[in-house]
C-alpha positions as CSV (number, residue, x, y, z in Angstrom):
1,X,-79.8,-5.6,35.6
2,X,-82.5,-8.4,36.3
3,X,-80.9,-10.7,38.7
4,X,-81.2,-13.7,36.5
5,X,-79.4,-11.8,33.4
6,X,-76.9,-10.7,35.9
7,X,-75.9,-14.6,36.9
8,X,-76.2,-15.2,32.6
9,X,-73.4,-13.1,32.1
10,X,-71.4,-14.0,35.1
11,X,-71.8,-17.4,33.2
12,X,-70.9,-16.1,30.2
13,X,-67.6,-14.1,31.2
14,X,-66.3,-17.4,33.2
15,X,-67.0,-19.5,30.1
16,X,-64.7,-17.0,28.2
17,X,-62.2,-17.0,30.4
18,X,-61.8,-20.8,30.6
19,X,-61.5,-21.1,26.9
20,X,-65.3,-22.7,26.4
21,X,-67.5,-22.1,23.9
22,X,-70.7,-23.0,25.4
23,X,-72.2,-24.4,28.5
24,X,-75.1,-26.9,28.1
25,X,-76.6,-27.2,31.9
26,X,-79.2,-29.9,32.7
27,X,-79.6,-29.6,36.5
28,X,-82.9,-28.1,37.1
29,X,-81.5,-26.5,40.4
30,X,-78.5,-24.6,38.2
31,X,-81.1,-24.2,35.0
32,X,-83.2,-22.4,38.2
33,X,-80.5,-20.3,39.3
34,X,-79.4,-18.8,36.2
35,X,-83.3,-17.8,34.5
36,X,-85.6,-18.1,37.1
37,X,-87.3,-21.0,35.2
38,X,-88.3,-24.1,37.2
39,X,-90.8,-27.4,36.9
40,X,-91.7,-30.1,38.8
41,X,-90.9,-33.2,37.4
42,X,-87.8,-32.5,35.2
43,X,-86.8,-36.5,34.2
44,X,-89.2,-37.9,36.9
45,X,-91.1,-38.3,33.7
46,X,-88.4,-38.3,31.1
47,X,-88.7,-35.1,29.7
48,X,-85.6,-33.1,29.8
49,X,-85.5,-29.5,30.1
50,X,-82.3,-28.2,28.9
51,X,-80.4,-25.0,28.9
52,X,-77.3,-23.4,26.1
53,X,-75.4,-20.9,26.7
54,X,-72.9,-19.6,24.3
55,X,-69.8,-17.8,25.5
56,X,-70.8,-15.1,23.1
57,X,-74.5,-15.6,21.5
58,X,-78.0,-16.3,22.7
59,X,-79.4,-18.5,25.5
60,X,-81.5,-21.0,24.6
61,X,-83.9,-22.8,26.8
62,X,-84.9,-26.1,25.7
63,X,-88.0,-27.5,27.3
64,X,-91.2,-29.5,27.0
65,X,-94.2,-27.8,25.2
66,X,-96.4,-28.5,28.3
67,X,-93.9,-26.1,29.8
68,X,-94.4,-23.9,27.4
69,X,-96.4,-21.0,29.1
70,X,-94.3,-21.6,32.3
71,X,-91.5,-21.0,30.7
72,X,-92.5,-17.9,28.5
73,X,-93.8,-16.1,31.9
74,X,-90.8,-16.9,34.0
75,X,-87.4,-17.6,32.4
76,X,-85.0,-15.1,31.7
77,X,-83.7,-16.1,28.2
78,X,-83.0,-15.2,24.5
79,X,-84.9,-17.8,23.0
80,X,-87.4,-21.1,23.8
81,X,-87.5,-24.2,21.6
82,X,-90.8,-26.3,22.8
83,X,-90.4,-29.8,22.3
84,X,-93.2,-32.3,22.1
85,X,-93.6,-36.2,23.3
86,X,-93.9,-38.5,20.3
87,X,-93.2,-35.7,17.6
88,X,-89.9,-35.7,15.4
89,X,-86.5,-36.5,17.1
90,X,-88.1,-34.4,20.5
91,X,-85.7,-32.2,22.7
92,X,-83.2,-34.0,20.4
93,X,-84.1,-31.2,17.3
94,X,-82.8,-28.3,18.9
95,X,-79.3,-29.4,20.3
96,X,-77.3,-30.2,16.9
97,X,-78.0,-26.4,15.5
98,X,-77.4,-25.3,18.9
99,X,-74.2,-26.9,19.5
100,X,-72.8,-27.2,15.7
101,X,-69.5,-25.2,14.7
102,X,-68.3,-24.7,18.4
103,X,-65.2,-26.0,20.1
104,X,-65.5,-27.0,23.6
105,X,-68.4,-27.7,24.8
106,X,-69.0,-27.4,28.6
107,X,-71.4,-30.2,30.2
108,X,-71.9,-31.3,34.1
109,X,-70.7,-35.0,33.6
110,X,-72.4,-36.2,36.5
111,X,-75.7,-34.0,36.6
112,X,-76.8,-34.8,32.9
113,X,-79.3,-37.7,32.5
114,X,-77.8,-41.2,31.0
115,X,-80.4,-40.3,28.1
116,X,-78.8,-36.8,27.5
117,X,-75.3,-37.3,28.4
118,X,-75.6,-40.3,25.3
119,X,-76.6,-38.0,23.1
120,X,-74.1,-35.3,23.7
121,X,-71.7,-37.7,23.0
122,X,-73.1,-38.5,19.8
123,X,-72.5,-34.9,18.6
124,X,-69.6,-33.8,20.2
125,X,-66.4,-35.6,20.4
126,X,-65.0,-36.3,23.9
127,X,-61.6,-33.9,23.0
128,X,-64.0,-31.9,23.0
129,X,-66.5,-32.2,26.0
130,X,-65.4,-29.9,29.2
131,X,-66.9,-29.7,32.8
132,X,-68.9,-26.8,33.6
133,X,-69.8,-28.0,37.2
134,X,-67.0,-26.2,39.1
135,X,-67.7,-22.9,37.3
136,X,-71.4,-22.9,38.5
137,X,-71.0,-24.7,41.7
138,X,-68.7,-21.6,42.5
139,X,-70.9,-19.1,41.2
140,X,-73.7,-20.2,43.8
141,X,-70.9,-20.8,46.6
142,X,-71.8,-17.0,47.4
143,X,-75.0,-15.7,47.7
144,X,-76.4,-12.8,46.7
145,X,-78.1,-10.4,49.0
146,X,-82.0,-11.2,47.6
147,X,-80.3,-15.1,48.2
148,X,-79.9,-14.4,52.1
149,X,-83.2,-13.1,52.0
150,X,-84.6,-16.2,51.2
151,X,-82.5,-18.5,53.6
152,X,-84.1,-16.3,56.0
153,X,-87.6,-16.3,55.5
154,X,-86.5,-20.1,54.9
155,X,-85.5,-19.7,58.4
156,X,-88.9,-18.7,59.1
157,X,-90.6,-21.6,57.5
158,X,-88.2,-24.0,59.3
159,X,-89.0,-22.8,62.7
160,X,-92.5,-22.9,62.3
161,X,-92.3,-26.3,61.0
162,X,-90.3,-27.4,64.0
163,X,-92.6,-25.8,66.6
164,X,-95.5,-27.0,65.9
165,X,-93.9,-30.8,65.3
166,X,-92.7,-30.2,69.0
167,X,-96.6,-29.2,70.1
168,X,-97.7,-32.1,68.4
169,X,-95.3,-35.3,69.6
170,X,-97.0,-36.4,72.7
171,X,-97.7,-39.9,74.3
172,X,-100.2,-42.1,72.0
173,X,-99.7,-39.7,69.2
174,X,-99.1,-41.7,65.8
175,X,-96.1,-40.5,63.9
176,X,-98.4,-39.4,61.2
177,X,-100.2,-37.1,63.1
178,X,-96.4,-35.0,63.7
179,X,-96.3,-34.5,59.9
180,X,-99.4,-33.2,59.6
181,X,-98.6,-30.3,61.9
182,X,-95.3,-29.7,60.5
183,X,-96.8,-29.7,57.3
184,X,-99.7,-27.8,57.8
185,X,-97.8,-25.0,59.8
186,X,-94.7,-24.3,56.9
187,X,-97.3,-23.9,54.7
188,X,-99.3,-21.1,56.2
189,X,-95.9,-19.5,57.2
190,X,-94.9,-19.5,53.3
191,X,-97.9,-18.5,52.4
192,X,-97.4,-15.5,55.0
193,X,-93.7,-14.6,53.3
194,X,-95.0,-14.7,50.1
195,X,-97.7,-12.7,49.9
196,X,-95.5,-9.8,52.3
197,X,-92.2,-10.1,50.5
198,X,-92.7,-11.8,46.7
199,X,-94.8,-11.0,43.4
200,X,-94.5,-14.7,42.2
201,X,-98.2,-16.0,42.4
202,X,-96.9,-19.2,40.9
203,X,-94.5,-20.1,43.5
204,X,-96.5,-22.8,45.9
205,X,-96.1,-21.6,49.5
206,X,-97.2,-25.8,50.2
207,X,-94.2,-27.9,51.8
208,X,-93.0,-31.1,50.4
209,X,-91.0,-34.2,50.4
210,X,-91.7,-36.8,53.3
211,X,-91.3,-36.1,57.2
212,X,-87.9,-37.7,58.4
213,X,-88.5,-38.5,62.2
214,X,-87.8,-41.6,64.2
215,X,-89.0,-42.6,67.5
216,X,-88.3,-45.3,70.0
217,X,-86.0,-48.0,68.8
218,X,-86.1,-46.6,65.6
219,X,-84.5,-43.8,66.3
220,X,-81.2,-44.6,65.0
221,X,-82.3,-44.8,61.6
222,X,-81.6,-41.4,60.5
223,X,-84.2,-40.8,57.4
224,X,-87.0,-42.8,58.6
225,X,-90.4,-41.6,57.9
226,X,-93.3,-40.7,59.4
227,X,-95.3,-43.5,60.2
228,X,-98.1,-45.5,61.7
229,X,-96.0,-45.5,64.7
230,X,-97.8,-44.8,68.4
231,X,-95.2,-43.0,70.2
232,X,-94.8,-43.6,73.9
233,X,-93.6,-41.8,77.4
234,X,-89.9,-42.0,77.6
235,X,-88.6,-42.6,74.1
236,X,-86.7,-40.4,71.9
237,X,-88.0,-38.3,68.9
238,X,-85.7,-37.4,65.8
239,X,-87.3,-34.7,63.8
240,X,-85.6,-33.5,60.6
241,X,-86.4,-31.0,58.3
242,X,-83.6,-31.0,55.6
243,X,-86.0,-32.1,52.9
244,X,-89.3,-30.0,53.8
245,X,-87.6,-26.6,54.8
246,X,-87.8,-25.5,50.7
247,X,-89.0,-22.2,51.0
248,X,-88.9,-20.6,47.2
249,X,-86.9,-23.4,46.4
250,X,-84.0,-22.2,48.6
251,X,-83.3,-25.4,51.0
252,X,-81.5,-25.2,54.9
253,X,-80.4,-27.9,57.3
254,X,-82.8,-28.4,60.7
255,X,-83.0,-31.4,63.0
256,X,-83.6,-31.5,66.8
257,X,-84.0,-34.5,68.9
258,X,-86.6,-34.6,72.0
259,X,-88.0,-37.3,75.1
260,X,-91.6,-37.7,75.9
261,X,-92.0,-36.8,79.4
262,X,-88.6,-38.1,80.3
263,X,-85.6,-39.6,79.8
264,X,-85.8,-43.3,80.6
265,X,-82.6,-44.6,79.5
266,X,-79.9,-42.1,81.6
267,X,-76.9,-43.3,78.6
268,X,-78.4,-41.5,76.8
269,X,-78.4,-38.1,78.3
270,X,-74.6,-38.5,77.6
271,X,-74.7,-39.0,74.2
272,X,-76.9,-36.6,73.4
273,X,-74.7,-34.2,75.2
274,X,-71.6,-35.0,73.6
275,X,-74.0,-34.1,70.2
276,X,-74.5,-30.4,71.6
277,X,-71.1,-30.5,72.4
278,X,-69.8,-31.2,69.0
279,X,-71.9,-28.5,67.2
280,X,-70.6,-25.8,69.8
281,X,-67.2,-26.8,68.5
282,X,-68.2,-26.9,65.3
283,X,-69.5,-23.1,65.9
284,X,-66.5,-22.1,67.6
285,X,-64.3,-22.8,64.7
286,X,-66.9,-21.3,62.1
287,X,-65.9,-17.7,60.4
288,X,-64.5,-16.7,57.5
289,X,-61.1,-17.6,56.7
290,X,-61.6,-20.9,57.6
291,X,-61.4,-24.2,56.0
292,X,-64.5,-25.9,55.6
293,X,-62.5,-29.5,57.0
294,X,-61.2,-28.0,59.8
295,X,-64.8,-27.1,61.2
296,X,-65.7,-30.8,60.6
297,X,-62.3,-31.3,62.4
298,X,-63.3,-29.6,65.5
299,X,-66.4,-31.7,65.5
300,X,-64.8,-34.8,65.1
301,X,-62.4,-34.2,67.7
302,X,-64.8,-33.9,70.3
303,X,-67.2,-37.1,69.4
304,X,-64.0,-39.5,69.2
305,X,-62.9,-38.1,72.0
306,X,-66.0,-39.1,74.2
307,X,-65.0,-42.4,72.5
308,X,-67.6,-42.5,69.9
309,X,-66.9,-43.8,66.2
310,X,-65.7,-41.0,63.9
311,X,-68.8,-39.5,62.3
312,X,-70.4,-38.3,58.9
313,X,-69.7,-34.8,57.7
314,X,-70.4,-32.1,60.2
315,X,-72.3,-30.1,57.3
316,X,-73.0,-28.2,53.9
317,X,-73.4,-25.7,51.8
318,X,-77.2,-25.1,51.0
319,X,-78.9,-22.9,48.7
320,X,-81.5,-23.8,45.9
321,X,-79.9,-27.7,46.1
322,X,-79.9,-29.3,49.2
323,X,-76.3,-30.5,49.1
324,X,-73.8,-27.6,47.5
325,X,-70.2,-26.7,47.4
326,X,-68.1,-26.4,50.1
327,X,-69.2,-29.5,52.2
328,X,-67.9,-29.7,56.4
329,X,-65.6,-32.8,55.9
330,X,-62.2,-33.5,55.7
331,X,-60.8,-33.2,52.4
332,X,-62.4,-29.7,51.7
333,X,-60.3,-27.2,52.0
334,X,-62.4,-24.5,50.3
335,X,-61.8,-21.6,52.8
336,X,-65.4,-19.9,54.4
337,X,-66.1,-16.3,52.9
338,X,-69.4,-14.4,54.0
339,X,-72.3,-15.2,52.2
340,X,-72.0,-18.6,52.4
341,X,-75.1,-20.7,53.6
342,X,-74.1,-24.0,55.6
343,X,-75.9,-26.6,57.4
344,X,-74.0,-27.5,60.7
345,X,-74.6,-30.6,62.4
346,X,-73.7,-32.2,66.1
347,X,-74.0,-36.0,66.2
348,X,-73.3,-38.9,67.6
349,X,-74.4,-42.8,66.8
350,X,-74.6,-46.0,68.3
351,X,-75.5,-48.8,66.5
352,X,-78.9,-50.0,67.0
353,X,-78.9,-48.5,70.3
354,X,-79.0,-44.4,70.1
355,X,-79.0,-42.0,67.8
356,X,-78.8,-38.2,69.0
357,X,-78.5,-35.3,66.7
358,X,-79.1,-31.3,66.8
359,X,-78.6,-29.1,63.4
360,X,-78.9,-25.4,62.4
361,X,-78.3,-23.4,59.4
362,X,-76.0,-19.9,59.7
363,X,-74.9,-17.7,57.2
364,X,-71.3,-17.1,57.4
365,X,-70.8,-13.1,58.0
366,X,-67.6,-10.8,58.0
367,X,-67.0,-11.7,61.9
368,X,-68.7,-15.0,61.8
369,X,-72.3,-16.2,61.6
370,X,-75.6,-15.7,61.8
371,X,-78.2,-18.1,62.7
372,X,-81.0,-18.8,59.8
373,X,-83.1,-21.7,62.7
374,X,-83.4,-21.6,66.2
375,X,-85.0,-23.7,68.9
376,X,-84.0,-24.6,72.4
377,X,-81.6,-27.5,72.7
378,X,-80.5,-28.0,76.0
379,X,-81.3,-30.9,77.9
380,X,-83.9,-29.6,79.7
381,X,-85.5,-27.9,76.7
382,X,-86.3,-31.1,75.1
383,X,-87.8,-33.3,77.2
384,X,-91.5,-32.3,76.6
């Protein structure tokens, strides 16, 4: 069975089970994942693309008519309604006769747009209104074997991105100028997976979504853009790819900080080795059977007890969303099983002063994990 139908019915028996009639999913990420249909603007230009799926019946993909031919080469579904800017009531036709003489209707409360969500509630009674977000946030908690493939040539794309950002941060080298490279060099290593491992002509092998880096003093702002900056000898560089690693819309985690030539300011070899430190505990404690809090817990324990402030989550759960369920924090106990895809962070910040961090991406396997990024991060290995 195609992949896509496969995840429909996996839909489709979990709706039944819960007592749901029908699932109406609005995240583009989820709408993705279950027929292989995707655009790129979604409600960045107010046009809603919209997906039903009855418990027992057919799928229905609601989407722009602009979208039209996309949508009829790619997305594995019963039926398209094409909906048109200006004419009649707009994606607003469809969703009555879609959703009239059911019970329970199954929505994601807070993935629908404000415009959609209103609506919904103008058909279906709140009695009636259910929350379909746990059912498919658990669904992708596991990936499927073609899914690990991706996070690896991901992988790929990520490490290629960071080498060449390392080759390219020098003294008197504009911030800019690091992007370029980064940029330039995930796209030509898509480009490569594609054409070796994929039939999809229409996925874009290009990167996206701003550099984060930070140098100098403004290295403890931890999504800072690449900018007009001049870099200097001595100062820090933080370079994250979190956002650009997006390799067939499957996302990772990837961050490494480096020195120019040296490190002038000897605190903060300390901190950044307490960051190193923190992520080797963090690995230590990562296999299945695990809670995901207590390998945030073996983080924590050793950053605040260098005497640093307690810090964000140690991680998450990535796949074709950048942030997915289980996340490394306390509070989640959702135990590790292979085939889970996390993001796993060491870290430490001081305010307005230093900022170090070093993050990789692991699948979790039967005896523990396997690394998806890789690049040196001792000490030594990052003063260039």
């Amino acid at each position: 069975m195609n992949l896509f139908a496969s995840r429909m019915e996996t839909l489709r028996a979990a709706l039944g089970a819960a007592g749901l009639d029908v699932a109406l999913v609005s995240d583009d990420d989820s709408v993705y994942y279950l027929t292989g249909f995707y655009d790129y603007l979604h409600m960045t230009f107010g046009r809603p693309t919209l997906l039903v799926v009855p418990a027992d019946g057919e799928s229905l993909l609601i989407t722009p008519t602009m979208e039209l031919d996309m949508a009829e080469a790619s997305a594995v579904v019963d039926r398209i309604e094409p909906w048109n800017d200006g004419l009649g009531e707009e994606w607003r036709e469809a969703l009555p006769g879609a959703l009239a003489g059911v019970g329970r209707v199954a929505i994601e409360p807070e993935l629908m747009p404000p415009v959609v969500r209103a609506f919904v509630g103008s058909l279906v009674e709140a009695g009636r209104l259910a929350d379909v977000t746990p059912i498919i946030a658990d669904m992708r908690m596991i990936k499927s074997a073609e899914e690990l493939d991706l996070a690896r040539h991901a992988g790929e794309v990520a490490n290629a991105m960071m080498n060449a950002g390392r080759a390219a941060i020098g003294d008197g080298v504009p911030e800019y100028e690091v992007a370029l490279a980064t940029s330039a060099a995930g796209t030509r290593k898509a480009a490569e997976l594609l054409g070796a491992h994929y039939c999809d002509a229409r996925m874009s092998p290009n990167t996206h979504f701003l550099q984060i880096m930070a140098s100098g003093k403004e290295i403890t702002m931890p999504h800072h853009r690449a900018s007009t900056r001049v870099m200097r000898r001595g100062e820090p560089v933080f370079l994250c790819f979190c956002g650009m690693t997006n390799f067939h819309r499957f996302k990772l985690g990837f961050d490494r900080t480096f020195w120019i030539g040296e490190v002038t300011d000897a605190t903060q070899q300390a901190v950044y080795q307490t960051a190193l430190d923190s992520q080797a505990a963090a690995l230590a404690a990562l296999r299945p059977g695990v809670t995901a809090e207590s390998v945030h817990a073996a983080y924590a324990e050793v950053i605040q007890g260098a005497g640093y402030e307690y810090p964000f989550r140690c991680g998450r759960a990535t796949g074709y969303s950048f942030l997915e369920k289980p996340q490394l924090v306390f509070g989640d106990q959702t135990v590790l099983t292979p085939g889970m895809v996390l993001a796993v962070d060491g870290s430490v910040s001081i305010a307005k002063t230093f900022r170090a961090q070093v993050g990789d991406s692991f699948i979790v396997t039967e005896d523990g994990y396997e690394p998806l990024t890789t690049h040196p991060k001792a000490l030594a290995e990052v003063i260039l």
